[in-house]
ZAMAR-298023 format. One record per residue: z, x negated, y negated of N, C-alpha, C in turn; residue number from 1. Coordinates in steps of 0.1 Angstrom, whole numbers, plus 5000, padded with zeros to 4 digits. Atoms other than C-alpha are relative to their C-alpha. Example, Ala and Ser with C-alpha at 12.3 -4.5 7.8 and 13.67 -1.06 7.14 Angstrom:
2
+------+------+------+-------+-------+-------+------+------+------+-----+
! n.zz ! n.xx ! n.yy ! ca.zz ! ca.xx ! ca.yy ! c.zz ! c.xx ! c.yy !   k !
+------+------+------+-------+-------+-------+------+------+------+-----+
! 5000 ! 4991 ! 5012 !  5078 !  4877 !  5045 ! 5000 ! 4991 ! 4988 !   1 !
! 5000 ! 5009 ! 5011 !  5071 !  4863 !  5011 ! 5008 ! 5008 ! 4989 !   2 !
+------+------+------+-------+-------+-------+------+------+------+-----+
END
This chain:
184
+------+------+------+-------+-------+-------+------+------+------+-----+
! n.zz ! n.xx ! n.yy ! ca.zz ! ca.xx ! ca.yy ! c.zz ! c.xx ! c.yy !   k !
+------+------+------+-------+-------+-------+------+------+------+-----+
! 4992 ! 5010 ! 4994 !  6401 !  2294 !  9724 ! 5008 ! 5006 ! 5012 !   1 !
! 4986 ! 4994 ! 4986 !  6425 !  2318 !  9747 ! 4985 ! 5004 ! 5005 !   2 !
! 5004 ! 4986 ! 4991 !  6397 !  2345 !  9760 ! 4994 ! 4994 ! 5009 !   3 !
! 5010 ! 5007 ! 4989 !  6378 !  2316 !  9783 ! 5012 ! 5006 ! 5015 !   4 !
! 4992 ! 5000 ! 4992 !  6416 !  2320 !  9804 ! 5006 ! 5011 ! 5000 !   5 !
! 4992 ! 4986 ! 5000 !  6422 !  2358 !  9801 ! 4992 ! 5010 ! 4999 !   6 !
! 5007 ! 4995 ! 5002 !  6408 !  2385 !  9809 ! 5007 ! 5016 ! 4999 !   7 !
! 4996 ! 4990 ! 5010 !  6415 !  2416 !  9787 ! 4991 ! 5010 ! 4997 !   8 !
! 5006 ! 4996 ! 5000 !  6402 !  2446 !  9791 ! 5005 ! 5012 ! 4987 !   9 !
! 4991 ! 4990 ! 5009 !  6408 !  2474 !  9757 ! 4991 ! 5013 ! 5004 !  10 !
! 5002 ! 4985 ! 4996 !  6404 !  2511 !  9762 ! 5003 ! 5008 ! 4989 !  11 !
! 4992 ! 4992 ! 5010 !  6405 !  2531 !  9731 ! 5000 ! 4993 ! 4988 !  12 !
! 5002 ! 5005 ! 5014 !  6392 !  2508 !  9701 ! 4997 ! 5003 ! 4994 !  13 !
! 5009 ! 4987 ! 5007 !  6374 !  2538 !  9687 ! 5010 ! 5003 ! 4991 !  14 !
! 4989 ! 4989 ! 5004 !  6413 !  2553 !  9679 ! 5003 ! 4990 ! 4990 !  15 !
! 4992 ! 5008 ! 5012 !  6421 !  2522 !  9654 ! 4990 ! 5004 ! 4988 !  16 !
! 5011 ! 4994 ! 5010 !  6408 !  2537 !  9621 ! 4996 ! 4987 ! 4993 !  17 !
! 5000 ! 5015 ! 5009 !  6392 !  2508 !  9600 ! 5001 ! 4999 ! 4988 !  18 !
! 4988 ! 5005 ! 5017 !  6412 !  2512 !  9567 ! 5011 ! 5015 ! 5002 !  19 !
! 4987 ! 4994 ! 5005 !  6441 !  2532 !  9557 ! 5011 ! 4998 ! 5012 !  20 !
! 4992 ! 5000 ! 4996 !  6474 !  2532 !  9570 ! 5002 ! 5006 ! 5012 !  21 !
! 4998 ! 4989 ! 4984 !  6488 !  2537 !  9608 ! 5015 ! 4988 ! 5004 !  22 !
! 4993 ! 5007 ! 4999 !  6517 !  2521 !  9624 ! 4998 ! 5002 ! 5018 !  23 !
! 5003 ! 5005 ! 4985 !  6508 !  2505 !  9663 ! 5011 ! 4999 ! 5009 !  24 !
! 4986 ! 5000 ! 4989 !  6534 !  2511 !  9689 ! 4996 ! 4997 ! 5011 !  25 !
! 5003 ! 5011 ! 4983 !  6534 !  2491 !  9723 ! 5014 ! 4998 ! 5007 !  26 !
! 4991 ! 5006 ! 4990 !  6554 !  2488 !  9751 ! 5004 ! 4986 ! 4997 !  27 !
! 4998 ! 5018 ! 5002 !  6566 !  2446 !  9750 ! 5003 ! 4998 ! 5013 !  28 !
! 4995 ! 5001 ! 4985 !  6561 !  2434 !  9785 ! 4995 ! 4983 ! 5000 !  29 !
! 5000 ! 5015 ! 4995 !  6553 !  2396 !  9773 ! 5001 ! 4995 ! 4984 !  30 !
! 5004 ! 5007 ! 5013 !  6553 !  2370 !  9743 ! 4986 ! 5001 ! 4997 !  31 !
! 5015 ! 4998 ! 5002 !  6516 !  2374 !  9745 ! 4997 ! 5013 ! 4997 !  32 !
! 5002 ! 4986 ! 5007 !  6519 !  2410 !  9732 ! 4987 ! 4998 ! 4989 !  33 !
! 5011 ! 5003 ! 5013 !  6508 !  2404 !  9696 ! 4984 ! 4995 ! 5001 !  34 !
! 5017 ! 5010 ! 4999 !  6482 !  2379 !  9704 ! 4988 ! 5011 ! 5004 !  35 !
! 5009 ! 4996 ! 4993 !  6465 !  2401 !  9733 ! 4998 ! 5017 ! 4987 !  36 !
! 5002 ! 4989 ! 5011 !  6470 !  2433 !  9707 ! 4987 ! 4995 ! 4991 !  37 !
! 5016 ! 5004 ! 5013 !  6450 !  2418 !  9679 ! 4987 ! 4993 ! 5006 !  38 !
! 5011 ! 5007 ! 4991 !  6424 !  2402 !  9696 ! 4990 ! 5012 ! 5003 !  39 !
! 5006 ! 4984 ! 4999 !  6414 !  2439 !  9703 ! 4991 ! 5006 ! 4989 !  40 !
! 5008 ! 4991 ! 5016 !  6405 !  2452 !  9666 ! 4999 ! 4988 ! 4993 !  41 !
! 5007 ! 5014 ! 5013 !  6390 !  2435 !  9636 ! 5010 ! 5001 ! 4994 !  42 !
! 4990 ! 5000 ! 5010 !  6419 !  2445 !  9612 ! 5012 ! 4991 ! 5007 !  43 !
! 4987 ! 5009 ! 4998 !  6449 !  2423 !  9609 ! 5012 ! 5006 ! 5003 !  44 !
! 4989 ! 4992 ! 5003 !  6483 !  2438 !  9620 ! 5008 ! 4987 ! 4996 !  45 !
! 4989 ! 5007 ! 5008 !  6513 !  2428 !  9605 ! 5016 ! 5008 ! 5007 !  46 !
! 4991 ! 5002 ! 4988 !  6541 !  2425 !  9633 ! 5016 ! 5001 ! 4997 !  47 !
! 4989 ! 5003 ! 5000 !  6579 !  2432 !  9629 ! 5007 ! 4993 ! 5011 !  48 !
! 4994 ! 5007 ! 4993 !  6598 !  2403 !  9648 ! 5014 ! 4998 ! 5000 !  49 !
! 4986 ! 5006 ! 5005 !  6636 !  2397 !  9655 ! 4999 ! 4989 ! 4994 !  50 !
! 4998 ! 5003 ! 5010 !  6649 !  2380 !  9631 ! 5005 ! 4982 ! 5001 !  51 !
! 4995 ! 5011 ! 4996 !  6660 !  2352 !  9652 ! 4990 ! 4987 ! 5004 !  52 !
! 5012 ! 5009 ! 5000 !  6624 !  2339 !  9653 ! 5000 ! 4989 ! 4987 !  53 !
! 5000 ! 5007 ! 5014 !  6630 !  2328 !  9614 ! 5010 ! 4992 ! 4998 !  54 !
! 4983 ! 5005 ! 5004 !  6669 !  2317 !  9616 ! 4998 ! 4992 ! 5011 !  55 !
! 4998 ! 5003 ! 4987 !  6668 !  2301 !  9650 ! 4991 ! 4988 ! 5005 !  56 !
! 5007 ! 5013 ! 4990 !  6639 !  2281 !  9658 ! 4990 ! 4985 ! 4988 !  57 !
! 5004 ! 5009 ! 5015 !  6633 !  2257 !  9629 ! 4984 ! 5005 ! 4991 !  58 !
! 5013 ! 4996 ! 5011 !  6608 !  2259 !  9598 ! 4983 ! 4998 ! 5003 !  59 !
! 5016 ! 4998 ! 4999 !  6576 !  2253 !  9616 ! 5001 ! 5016 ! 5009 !  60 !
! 5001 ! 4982 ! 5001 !  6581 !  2287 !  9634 ! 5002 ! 5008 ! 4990 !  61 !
! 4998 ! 4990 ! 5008 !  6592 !  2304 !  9605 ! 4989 ! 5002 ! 4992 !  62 !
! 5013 ! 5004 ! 5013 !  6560 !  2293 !  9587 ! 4988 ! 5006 ! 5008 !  63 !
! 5011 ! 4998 ! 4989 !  6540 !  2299 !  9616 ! 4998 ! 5014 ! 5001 !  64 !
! 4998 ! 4986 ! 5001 !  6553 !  2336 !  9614 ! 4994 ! 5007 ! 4988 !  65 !
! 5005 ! 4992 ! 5019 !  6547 !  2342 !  9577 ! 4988 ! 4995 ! 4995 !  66 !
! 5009 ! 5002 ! 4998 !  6518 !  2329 !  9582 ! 4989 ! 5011 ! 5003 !  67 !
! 5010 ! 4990 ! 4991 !  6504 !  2353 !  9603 ! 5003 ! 5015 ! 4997 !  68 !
! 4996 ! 4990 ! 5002 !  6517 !  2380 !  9586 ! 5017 ! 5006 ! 5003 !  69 !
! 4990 ! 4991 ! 4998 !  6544 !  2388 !  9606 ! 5018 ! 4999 ! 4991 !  70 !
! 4986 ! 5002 ! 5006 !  6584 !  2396 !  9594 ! 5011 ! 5004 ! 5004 !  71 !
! 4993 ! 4997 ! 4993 !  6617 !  2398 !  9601 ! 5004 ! 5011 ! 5003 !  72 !
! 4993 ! 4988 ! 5001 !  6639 !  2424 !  9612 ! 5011 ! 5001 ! 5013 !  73 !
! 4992 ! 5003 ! 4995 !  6673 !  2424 !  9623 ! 5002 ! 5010 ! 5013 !  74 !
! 5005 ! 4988 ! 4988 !  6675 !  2444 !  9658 ! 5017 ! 5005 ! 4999 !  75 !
! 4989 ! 4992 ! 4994 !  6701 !  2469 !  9668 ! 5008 ! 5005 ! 4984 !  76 !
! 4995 ! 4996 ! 5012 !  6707 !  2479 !  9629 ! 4994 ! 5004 ! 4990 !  77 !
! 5007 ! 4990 ! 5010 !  6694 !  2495 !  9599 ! 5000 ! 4990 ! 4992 !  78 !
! 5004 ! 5014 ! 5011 !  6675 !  2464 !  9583 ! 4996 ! 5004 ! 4989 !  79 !
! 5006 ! 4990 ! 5012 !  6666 !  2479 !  9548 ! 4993 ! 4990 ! 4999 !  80 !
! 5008 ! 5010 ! 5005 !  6646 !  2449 !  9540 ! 4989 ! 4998 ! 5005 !  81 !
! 5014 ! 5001 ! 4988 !  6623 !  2448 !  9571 ! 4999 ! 5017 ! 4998 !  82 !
! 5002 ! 4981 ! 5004 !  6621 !  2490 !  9564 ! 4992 ! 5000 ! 4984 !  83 !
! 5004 ! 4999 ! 5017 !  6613 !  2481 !  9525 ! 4986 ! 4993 ! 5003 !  84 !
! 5015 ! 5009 ! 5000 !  6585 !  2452 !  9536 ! 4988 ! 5011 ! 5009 !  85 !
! 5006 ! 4993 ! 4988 !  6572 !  2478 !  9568 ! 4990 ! 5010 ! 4986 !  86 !
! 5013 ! 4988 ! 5006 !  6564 !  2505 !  9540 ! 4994 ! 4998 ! 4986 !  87 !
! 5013 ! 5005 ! 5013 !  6551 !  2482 !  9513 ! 4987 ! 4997 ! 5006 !  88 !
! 5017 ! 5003 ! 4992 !  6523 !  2471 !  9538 ! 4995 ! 5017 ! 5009 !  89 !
! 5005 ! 4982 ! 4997 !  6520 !  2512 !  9547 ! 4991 ! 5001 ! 4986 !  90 !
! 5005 ! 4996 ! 5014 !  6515 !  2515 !  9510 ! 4987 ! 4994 ! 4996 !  91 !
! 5013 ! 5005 ! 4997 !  6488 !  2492 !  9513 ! 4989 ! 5000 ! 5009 !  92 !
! 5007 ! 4996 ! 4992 !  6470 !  2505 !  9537 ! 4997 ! 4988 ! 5008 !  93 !
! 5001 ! 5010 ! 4989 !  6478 !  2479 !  9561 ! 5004 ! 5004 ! 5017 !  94 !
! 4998 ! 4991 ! 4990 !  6484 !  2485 !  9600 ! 5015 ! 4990 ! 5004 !  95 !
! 4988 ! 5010 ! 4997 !  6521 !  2475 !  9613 ! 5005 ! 5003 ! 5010 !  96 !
! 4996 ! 4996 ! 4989 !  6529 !  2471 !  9645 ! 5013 ! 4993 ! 5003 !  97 !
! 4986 ! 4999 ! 4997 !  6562 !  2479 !  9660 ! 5000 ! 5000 ! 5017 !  98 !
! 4994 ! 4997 ! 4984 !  6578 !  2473 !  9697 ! 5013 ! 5004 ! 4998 !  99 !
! 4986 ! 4992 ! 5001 !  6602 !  2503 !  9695 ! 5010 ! 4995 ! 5012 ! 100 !
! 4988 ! 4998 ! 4988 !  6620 !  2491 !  9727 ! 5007 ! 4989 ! 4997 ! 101 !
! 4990 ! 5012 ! 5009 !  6635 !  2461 !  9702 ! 5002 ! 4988 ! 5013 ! 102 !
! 5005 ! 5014 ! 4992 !  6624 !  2436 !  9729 ! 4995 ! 4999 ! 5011 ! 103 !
! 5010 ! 5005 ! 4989 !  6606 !  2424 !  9760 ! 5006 ! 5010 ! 5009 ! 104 !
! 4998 ! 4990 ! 4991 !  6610 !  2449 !  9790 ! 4994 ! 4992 ! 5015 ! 105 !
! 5008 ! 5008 ! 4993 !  6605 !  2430 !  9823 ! 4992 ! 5013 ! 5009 ! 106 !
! 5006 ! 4991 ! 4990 !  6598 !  2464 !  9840 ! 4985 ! 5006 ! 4993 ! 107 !
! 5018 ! 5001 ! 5002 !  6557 !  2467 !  9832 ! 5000 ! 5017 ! 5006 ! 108 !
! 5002 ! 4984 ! 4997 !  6559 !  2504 !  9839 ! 5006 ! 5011 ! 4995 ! 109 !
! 4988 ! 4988 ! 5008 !  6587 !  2518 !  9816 ! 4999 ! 4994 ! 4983 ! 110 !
! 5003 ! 5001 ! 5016 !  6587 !  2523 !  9778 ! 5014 ! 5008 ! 4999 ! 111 !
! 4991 ! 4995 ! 5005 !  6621 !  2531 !  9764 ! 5005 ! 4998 ! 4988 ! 112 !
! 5002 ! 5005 ! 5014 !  6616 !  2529 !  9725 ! 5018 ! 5009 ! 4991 ! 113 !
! 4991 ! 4995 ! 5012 !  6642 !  2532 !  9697 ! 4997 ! 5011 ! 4990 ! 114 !
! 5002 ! 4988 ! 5012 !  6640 !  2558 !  9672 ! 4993 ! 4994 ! 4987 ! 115 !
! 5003 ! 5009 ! 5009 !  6631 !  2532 !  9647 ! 4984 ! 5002 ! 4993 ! 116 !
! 5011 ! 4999 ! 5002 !  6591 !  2533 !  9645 ! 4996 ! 5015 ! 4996 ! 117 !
! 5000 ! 4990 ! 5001 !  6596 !  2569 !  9646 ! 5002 ! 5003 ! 4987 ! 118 !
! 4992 ! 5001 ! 5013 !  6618 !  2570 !  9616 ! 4992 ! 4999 ! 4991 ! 119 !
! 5014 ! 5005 ! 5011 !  6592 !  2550 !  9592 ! 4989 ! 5009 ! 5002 ! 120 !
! 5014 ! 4989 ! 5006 !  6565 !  2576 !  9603 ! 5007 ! 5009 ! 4996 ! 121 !
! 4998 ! 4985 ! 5002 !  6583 !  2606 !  9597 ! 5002 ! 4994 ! 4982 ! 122 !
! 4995 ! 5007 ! 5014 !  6598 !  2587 !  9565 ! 4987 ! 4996 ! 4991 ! 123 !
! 5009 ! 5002 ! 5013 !  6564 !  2573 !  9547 ! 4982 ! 5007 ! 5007 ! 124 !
! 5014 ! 4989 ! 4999 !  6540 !  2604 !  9563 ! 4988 ! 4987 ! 5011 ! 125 !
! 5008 ! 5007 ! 4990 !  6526 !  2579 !  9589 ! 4996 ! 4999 ! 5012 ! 126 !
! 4999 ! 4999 ! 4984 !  6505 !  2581 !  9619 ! 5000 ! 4991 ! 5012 ! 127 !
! 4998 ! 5010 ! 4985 !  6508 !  2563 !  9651 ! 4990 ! 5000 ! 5011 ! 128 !
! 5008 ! 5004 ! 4995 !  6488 !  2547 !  9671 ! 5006 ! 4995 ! 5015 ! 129 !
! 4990 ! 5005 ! 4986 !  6503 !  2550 !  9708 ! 4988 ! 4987 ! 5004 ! 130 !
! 5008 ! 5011 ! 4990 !  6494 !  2513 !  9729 ! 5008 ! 4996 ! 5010 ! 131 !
! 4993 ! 5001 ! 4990 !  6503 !  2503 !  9761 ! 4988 ! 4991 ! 5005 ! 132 !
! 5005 ! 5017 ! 4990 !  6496 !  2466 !  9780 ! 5004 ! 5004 ! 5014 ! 133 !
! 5001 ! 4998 ! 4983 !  6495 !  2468 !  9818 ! 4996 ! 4986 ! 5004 ! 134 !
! 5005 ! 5011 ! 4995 !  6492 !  2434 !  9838 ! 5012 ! 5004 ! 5011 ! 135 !
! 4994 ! 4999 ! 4983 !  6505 !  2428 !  9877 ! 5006 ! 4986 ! 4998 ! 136 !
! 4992 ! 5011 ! 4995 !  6526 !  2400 !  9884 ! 5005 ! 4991 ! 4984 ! 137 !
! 4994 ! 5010 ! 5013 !  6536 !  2367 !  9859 ! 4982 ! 5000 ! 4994 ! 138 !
! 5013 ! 5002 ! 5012 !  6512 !  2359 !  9831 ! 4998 ! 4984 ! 5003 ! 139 !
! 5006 ! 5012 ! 5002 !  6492 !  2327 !  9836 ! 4986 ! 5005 ! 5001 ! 140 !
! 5014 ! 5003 ! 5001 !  6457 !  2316 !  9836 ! 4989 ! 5010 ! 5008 ! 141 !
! 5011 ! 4989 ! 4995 !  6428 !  2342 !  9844 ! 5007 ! 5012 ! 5003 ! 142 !
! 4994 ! 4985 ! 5002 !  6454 !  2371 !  9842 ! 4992 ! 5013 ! 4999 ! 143 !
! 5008 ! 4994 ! 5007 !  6439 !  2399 !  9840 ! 5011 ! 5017 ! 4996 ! 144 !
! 4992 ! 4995 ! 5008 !  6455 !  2424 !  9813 ! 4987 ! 5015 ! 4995 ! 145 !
! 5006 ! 4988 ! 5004 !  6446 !  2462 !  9805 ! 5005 ! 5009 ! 4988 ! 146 !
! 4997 ! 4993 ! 5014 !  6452 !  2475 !  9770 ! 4996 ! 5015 ! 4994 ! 147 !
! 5009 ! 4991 ! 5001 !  6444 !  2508 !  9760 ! 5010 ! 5008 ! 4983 ! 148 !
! 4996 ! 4995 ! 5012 !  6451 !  2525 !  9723 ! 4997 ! 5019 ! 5002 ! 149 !
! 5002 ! 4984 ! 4996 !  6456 !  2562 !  9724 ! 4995 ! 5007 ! 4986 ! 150 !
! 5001 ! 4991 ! 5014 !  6449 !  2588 !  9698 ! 5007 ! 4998 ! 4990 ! 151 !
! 4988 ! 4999 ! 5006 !  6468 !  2590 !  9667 ! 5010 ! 5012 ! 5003 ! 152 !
! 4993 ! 4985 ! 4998 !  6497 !  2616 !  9667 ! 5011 ! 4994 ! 4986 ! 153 !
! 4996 ! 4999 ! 5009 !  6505 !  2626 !  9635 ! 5015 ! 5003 ! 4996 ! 154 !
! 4988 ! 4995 ! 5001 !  6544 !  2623 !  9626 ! 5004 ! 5017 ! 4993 ! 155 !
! 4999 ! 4986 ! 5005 !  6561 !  2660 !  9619 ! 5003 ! 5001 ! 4982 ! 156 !
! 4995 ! 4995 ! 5016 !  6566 !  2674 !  9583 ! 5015 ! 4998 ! 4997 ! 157 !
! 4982 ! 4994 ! 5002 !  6606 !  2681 !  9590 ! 5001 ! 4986 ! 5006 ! 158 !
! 4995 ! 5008 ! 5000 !  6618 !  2646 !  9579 ! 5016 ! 4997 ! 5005 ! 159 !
! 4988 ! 5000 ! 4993 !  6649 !  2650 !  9602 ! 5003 ! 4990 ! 5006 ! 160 !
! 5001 ! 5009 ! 4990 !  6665 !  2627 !  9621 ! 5000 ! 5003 ! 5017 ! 161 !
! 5005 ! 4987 ! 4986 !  6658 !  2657 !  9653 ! 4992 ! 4994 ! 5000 ! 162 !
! 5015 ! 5000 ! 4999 !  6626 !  2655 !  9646 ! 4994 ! 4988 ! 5000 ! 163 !
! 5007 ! 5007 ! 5000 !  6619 !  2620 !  9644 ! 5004 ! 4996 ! 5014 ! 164 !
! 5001 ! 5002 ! 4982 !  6634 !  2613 !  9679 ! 4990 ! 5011 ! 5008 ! 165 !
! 5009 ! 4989 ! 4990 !  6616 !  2644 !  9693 ! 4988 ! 4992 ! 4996 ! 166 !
! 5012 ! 5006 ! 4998 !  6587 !  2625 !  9679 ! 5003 ! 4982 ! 5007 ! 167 !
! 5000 ! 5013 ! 4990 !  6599 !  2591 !  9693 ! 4993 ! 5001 ! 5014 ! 168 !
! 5001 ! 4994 ! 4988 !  6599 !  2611 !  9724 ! 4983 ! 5003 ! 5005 ! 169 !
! 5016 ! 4996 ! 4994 !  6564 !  2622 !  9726 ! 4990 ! 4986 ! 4998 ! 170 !
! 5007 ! 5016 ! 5001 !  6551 !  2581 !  9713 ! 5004 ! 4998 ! 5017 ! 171 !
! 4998 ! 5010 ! 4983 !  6571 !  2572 !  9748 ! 4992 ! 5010 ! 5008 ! 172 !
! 5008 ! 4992 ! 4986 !  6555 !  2602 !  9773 ! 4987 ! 4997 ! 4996 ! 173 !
! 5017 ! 5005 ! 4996 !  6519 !  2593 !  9760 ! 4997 ! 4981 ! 5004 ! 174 !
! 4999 ! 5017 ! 4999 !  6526 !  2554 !  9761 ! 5004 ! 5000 ! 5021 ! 175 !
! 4997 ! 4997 ! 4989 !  6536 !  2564 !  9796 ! 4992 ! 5000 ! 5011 ! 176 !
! 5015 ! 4994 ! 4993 !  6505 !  2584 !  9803 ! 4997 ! 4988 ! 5005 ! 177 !
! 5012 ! 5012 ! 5003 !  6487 !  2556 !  9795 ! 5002 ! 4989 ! 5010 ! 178 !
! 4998 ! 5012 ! 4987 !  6504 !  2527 !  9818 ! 4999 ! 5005 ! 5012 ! 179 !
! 5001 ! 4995 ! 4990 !  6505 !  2551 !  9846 ! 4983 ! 4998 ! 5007 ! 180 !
! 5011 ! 5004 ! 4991 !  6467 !  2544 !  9848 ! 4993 ! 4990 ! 5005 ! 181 !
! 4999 ! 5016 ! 4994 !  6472 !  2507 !  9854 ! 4988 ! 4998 ! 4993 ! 182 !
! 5013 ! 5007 ! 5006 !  6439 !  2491 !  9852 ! 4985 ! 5006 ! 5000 ! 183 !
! 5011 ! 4985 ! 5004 !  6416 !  2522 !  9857 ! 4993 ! 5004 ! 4987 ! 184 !
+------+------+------+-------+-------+-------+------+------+------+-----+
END
């Protein structure tokens, strides 16, 4: 129904394993994240959303959410509940995708993620799946959008909270790489 008015190019579908556990990290440069993400791979992710999606905009979004897998999670604080549901669907060998920069970024060229995504891999031995969206101007009809999924990079052993920023650090410089090659 969308792909007649979008044109979506993925780079790197090879890197999404098709079972076990990974957690999908992405720049957020529109509401159309999610969507244009899965659309990419066969597997289903399962999306952590502020929280204000479920409290805020009445029960047909909230239904609409939990629907689709996704769940809350309070931003700017240490949600144990959205941290407990993230690494029961790890445990499950589900994929969960996180926008470490805890929301929309209008600058389409910068990735400045939270420690947060980091945290949960170092925390339940999980690897990551750098992604990065690229599009030029506003998003409407026949857009054309460049996705590309990088390697995994395996979180470190030394469950620190060093070490999981140093590894934050290296999800943003390849998420970086990656938009730097626009639509190439």
């Amino acid at each position: 129904m969308i792909r007649p008015f979008i044109r979506i190019r993925y780079i790197g579908t090879e890197n999404i394993p098709e079972k076990g556990r990974v957690i999908l990290c992405s720049n957020h440069v529109s509401y159309f994240d999610p969507v244009a993400l899965s659309m990419g791979i066969r597997r289903k992710i399962f999306y952590m959303a502020k929280s204000e999606f479920f409290t805020d905009h009445g029960f047909a979004v909230k239904y609409f959410f939990r629907s689709c897998g996704v769940f809350p999670v309070k931003r700017n604080s240490y949600d144990l509940k959205a941290v407990n549901s993230a690494e029961e669907l790890l445990k499950n060998d589900r994929i969960v995708g996180i926008f470490p920069q805890g929301g929309i970024s209008t600058n389409r060229k910068s990735f400045s993620p939270k420690a947060g995504a980091a945290l949960l891999a170092v925390k339940t031995a999980t690897a990551v799946i750098p992604a990065s969206i690229y599009f030029e101007g506003k998003l409407k009809p026949f857009f054309r959008i460049t996705i590309r999924f990088g390697k995994k990079l395996l979180p470190p052993k030394d469950t620190s909270l060093k070490s999981a920023r140093m590894f934050s650090e290296k999800i943003k410089e390849v998420i970086l790489c990656q938009l730097e090659a626009e639509h190439q």
